[in-house]
Each structure stands twice: as structure tokens, then as C-alpha cells.
C-alpha positions in Angstrom: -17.4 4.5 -38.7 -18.1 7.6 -39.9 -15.7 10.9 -38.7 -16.5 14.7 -38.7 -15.1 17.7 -37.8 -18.2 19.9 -38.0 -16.8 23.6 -38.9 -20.2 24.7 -39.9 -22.0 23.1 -36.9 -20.4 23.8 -34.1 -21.8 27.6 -33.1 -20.0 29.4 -31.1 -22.3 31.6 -28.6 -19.2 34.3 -27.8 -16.8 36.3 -30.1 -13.2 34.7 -30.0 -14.7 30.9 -29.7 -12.5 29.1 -31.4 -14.0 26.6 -34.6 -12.6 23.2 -35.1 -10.4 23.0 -38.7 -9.2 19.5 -40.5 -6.2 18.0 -39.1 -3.9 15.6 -41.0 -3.1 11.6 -39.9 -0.2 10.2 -39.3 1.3 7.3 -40.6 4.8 5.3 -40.8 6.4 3.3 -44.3 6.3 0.2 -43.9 9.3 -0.6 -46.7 11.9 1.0 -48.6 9.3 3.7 -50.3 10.2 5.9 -53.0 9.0 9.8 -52.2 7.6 11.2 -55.7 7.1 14.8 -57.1 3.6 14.0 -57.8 1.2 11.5 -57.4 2.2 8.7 -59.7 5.6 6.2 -60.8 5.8 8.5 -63.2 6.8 11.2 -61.5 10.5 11.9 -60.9 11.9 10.6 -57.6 12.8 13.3 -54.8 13.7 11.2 -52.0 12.7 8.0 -49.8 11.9 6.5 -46.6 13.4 4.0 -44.7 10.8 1.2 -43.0 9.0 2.6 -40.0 9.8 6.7 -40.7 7.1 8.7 -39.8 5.7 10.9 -41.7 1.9 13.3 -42.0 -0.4 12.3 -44.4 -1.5 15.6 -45.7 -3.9 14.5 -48.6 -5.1 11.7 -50.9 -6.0 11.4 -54.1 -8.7 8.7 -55.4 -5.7 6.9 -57.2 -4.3 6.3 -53.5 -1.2 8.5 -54.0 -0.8 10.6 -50.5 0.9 14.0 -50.3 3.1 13.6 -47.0 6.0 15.4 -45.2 8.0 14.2 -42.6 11.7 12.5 -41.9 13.1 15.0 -44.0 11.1 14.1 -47.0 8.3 16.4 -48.8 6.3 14.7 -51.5 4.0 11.8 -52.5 4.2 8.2 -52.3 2.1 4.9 -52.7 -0.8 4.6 -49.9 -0.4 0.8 -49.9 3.2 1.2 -48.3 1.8 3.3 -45.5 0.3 1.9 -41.9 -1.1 3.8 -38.8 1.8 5.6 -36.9 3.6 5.3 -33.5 0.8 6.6 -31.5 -2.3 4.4 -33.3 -3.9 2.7 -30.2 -2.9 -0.7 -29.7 -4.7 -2.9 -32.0 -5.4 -7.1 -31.4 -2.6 -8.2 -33.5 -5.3 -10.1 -35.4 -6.4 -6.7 -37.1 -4.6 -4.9 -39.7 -4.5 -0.7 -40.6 -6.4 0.7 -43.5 -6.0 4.0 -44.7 -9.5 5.9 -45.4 -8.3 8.3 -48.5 -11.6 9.7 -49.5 -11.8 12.2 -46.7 -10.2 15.7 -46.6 -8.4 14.5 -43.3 -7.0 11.0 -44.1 -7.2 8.5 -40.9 -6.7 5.0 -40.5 -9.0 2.5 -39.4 -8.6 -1.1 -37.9 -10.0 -3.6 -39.7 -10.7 -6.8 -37.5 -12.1 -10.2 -38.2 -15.9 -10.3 -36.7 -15.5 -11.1 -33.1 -12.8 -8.8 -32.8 -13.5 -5.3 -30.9 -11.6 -3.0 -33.0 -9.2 0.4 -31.3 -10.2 3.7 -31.9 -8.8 5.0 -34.7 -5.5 6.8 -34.2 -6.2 10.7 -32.9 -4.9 13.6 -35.3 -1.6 14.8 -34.4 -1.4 17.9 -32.0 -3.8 18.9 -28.8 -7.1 17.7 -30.2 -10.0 15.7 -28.5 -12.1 13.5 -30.6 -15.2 12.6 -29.0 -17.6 9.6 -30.3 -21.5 9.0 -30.1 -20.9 5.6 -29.3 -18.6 3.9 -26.0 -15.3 2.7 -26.5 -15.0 4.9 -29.5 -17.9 3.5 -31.6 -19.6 5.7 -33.9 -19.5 9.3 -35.3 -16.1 11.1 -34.8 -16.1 14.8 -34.0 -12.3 16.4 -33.3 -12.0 19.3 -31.5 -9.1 21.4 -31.3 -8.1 23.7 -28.5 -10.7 26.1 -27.7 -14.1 27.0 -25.9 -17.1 25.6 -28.0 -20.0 27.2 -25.9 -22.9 25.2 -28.2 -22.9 22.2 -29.8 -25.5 22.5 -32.4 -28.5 20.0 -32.6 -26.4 17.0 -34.5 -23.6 17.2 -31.9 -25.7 17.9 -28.6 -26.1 15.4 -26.2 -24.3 12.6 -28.2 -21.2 12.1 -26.9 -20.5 9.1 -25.5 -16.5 8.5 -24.9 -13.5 10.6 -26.0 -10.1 10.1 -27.1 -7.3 13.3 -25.9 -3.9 13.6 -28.0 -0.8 15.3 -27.4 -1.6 17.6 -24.0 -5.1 18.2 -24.8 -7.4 18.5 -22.0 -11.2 18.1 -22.2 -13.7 20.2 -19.8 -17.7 18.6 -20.8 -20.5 20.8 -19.3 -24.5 19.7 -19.6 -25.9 23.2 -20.1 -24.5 25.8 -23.2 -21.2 28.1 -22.4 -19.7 25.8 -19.8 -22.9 26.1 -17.3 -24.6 23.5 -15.0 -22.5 20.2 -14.3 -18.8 20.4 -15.6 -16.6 17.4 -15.2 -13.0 17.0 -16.6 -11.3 14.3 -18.6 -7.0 14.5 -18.6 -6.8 11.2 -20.5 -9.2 9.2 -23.0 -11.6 7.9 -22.1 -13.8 4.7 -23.4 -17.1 5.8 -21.5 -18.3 9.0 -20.5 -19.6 8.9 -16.3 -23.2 9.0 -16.6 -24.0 12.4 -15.7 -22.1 13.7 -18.7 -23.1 10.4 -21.3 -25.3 12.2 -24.2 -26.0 15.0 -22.3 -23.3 17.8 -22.9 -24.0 20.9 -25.0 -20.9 22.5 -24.5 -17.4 21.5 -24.2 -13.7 23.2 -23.7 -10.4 22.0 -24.8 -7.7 23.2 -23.1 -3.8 22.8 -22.0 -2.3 22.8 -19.0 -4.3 23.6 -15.6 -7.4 24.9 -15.1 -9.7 25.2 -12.1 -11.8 22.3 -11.0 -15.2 23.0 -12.3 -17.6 23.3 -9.2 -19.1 20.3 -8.1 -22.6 19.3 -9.4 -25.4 20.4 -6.7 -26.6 18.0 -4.9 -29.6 15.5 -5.9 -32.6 16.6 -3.9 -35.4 13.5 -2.4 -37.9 15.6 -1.3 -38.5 19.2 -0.3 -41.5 21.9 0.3 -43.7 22.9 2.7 -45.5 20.5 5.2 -48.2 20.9 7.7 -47.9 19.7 11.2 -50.1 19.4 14.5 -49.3 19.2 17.8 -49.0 16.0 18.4 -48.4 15.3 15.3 -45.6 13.0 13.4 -43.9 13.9 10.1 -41.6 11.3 7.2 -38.9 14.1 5.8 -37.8 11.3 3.3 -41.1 12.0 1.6 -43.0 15.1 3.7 -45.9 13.5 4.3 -47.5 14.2 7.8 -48.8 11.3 9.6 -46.9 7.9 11.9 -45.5 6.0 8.9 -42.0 6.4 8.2 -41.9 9.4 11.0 -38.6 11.0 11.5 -40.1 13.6 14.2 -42.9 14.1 16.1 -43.6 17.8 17.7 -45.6 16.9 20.9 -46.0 18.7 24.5 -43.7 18.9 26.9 -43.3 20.4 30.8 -46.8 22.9 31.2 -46.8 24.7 28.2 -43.3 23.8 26.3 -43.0 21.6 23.3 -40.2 19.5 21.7 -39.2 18.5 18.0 -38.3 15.2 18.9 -36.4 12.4 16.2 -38.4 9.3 16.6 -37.6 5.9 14.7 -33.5 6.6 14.8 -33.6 10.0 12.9 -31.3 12.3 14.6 -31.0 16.1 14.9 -28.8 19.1 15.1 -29.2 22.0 15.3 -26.1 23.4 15.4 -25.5 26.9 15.3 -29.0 27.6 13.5 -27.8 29.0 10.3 -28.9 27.8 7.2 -26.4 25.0 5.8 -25.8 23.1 2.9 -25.8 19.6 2.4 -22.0 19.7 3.0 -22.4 21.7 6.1 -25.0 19.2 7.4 -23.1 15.9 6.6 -20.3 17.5 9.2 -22.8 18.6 12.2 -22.6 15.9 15.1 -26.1 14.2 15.5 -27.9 12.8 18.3 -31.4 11.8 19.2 -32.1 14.5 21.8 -34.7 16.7 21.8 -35.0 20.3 20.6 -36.9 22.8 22.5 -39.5 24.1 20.3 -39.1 28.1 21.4 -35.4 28.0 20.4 -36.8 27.2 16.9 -39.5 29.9 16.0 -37.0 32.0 15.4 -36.2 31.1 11.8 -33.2 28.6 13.0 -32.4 25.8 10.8 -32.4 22.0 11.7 -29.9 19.7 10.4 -31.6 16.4 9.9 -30.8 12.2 9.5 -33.9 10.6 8.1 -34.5 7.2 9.6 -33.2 5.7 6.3 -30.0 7.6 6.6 -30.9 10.3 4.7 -29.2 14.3 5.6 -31.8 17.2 5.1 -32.5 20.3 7.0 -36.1 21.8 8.0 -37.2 25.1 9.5 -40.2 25.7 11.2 -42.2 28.6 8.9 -45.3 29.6 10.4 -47.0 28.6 13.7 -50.6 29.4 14.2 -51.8 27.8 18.0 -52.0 24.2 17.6 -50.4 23.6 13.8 -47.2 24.7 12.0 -45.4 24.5 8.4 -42.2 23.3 8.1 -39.9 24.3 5.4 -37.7 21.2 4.4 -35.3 19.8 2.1 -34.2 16.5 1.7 -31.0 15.3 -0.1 -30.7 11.5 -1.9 -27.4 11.3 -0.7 -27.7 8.4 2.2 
């Protein structure tokens, strides 16, 4: 598994963006371990630690001597004597720690017998999100600290897959650049991004603490435009196609020279108070299959609607012209 924290990549579209930096791992003795001046037994001894201490790895050299501080101690000691720390994931006790020391940010890594799904590896210390190309925490790492990255540059965008939160780090994904278009939040890891966010954000915010709900994504539209209709005609708002198949209304005479907009084939209508509503709005109206008189219409009001197949759109009548008219008309997926 490879692991990244980008500096250079990550371009920030707004002064005072903050850029991600390396962070250190963390790691606990695992015996009675001699803390060194330098990297090396030959190097005086200027303290110890005791089985399980805990301690930040802050560097390693490629003779697997790590700089650390922690339980009181300040030094270097023997990488081989070092496993992943308190807050390493749980691991399938068939798996063992092994600490990657060629990397400016030392991590540990589970290494499993094949057939054995390894953890993530264990988060840097602090409020930091590390989010991972793959699900549950396969593939490229990127950590992020605290901050608002408002563009993810090409190698980054639309890749994530799952994330991994430490300490009181909070994760805000959006799908367009500076926090635009769908937002969702994450307050805890998570192995699988929902799939309106999976590969498909290009900007992200890590944060502490509260922050507003991002607004809710709009809503997924079936169909919508202009369609023509005749007197007499019929008219399937699932798809807006004039004609008898899959009809939700029909506009046809009524008493001398009236008309209706009548739901055929168990749509319903409201029409409410006539103002133009959102889906939301719509959902709430009370429906029945009564109806409308054509003249209260022509006056711009706005129809709430429930397609035959359970469908909720709205539809205005446009322009009438003797025997024909356009209705305006949108149609949401949402059943």
C-alpha cells in the first residue's frame, strides 16, 4: 500500500487554505528497550522504556534506528522492539505490525497471511483524515489535516473511496471544487464512501467541532420540458409523451364550454395553493383524483402531481392557443 500526503498537489483555490504537512506514527516498546543518543549500540544510553510505553516515531534511518519522544524519553532506539500503538485498528490476531521506515512519516502496516483482510494502517496522531482510493482502506493514502482544501488536483480528484478520521477530526466531502454541489459529512471512519460521494469528490474540509449540515443534494429529476397537448388529449408525465399509454391526465370538455385536467389511471392532483413548489413542498400537499377546472389554471398556477407509478412532479399549463396547449412539467425519480 502506498501512502501520500501530497503538499505539492493539493491546490488550494483561496488564500488561507490550509496545505497538508507530514505527520509522525505512533508506536509502543514491546520490551525493556534501551533509548540511545544516536542511532546505534554504540551510542551512550540516555534512558529506556518499559514494555507497552508509547512513544512518536519521529524519523528512521535505513539502519532501522528511529528518532522517538514520548514517556519521558527523547532519543533513538532499535525499530525491531517497536509495534503499532494503542489506537492501531484492531488487527486478526493472525497478523503481525511492521514498521515502514523508508518514508519521511514512518507508519505501520499489517502484515497478514493470504486470506486474511488486513486493518487500515494506524491514523497519524492528531485531527487528521486519511482518505484511500480503494474500500475498506485499500490503496493510496492521502492525510489531510485540519483545513479547507477547495481542489484536489488531477491525482487526487475523484479517487476517494473510504476514509479513516483520528483524534476529533471531522470530514466534510463535496463533488464540485470549493465545497460546491453535493456535500455530505463523515464524524467517524469510514470503510466505504455512499455512492454519491465514491470517486467523485474534488474538494474536501477537515474540521473540528460543529459545523452546519451541508444542504441536501437537489433532487434527481425523471423527466421534464415542454409538452404539447389537445383537447381531448391524454399526456404520461413519467416520460412527457402525449398520447393514451401510461396517461397520468387527460384535458377533455366539460359542462358547455368548460374543460378539466383530469388524473386518469390512479395519478392524483393538487393543486394546492398554486404557487410554484419544490419536490418537498409537493410530497406534503394532500392528493386526490378530482378534477381541476381548466380556467382556474391559465393563470400561471402550478399543479402538484402523483404519476400513476407513484412518481411526485408538478406541471403548469404555458400557452393555450384554441384547441391545444404546452405544459411546463417536471418530474422527480423519487417514487
Amino acid at each position: 500500500m502506498r501512502a501520500s500526503l501530497f503538499p505539492a498537489l493539493l491546490l488550494a483555490a483561496a488564500a488561507g487554505l490550509a496545505a497538508p504537512a507530514a505527520r509522525a506514527g505512533e508506536g509502543a516498546s514491546t520490551t525493556w528497550l534501551n533509548v540511545r543518543s544516536g542511532p546505534g549500540a554504540g551510542n551512550a544510553r540516555v534512558g529506556g522504556l518499559a514494555p507497552g510505553d508509547v512513544v512518536e516515531i519521529l524519523r528512521c534511518n535505513a539502519d532501522a534506528w528511529c528518532r522517538i519522544v514520548g514517556s519521558g524519553q527523547d532519543g533513538w532506539v532499535a525499530s525491531r522492539y517497536l509495534t503499532a500503538g494503542p489506537n492501531a485498528p484492531e488487527a486478526d490476531p493472525r497478523c503481525s505490525w511492521e514498521l515502514q521506515i523508508d518514508r519521511p512519516d514512518p507508519q505501520f502496516r499489517a502484515v497478514c497471511p493470504a486470506g486474511v483482510e488486513p486493518p487500515a494502517p494506524p491514523p497519524p496522531p492528531g485531527d487528521i483524515a486519511c482518505f484511500y482510493e480503494r474500500e475498506n482502506f485499500g490503496g493510496t493514502r492521502t492525510c489531510l489535516e485540519v483545513g479547507d482544501y477547495a481542489t484536489l488536483a488531477p491525482g487526487l480528484d475523484d479517487t476517494f473511496s473510504s476514509v479513516q478520521v483520528s483524534g476529533e477530526a471531522r470530514v466534510r466531502l463535496c463533488v464540485d471544487p470549493a465545497l460546491g454541489g453535493t456535500c455530505m459529512d463523515w464524524l467517524e471512519s469510514a470503510p466505504s464512501l455512499d455512492r454519491r460521494l465514491d470517486d467523485t469528490a474534488s474538494s474536501v474540509k477537515v474540521y473540528v467541532g460543529y459545523l452546519p449540515p451541508p444542504p441536501p443534494p437537489p433532487p434527481v429529476v425523471r423527466s421534464e420540458g415542454l409538452v404539447p397537448v389537445t383537447l381531448n388529449g391524454r399526456v404520461n408525465l413519467d416520460l412527457g409523451r402525449p398520447g393514451p399509454a401510461g396517461a397520468d391526465i387527460w384535458w377533455r370538455p366539460a359542462n358547455g364550454d368548460a374543460a378539466v385536467i383530469e388524473p386518469v389511471n390512479g395519478a392524483q392532483l393538487s393543486l394546492g395553493d398554486g404557487t410554484d413548489r419544490s419536490l418537498h413542498d409537493c410530497v406534503t400537499e394532500s392528493f386526490d383524483e378530482r378534477p381541476l377546472d381548466f380556467a382556474a389554471l391559465t393563470d400561471g398556477a402550478v399543479v402538484c402531481l402523483k404519476t400513476n407509478l407513484g412518481r411526485v412532479g408538478r406541471f403548469q399549463v404555458s400557452k393555450v392557443g384554441g384547441d391545444t396547449l404546452d405544459l411546463a412539467y417536471v418530474t422527480w425519480a423519487q417514487e
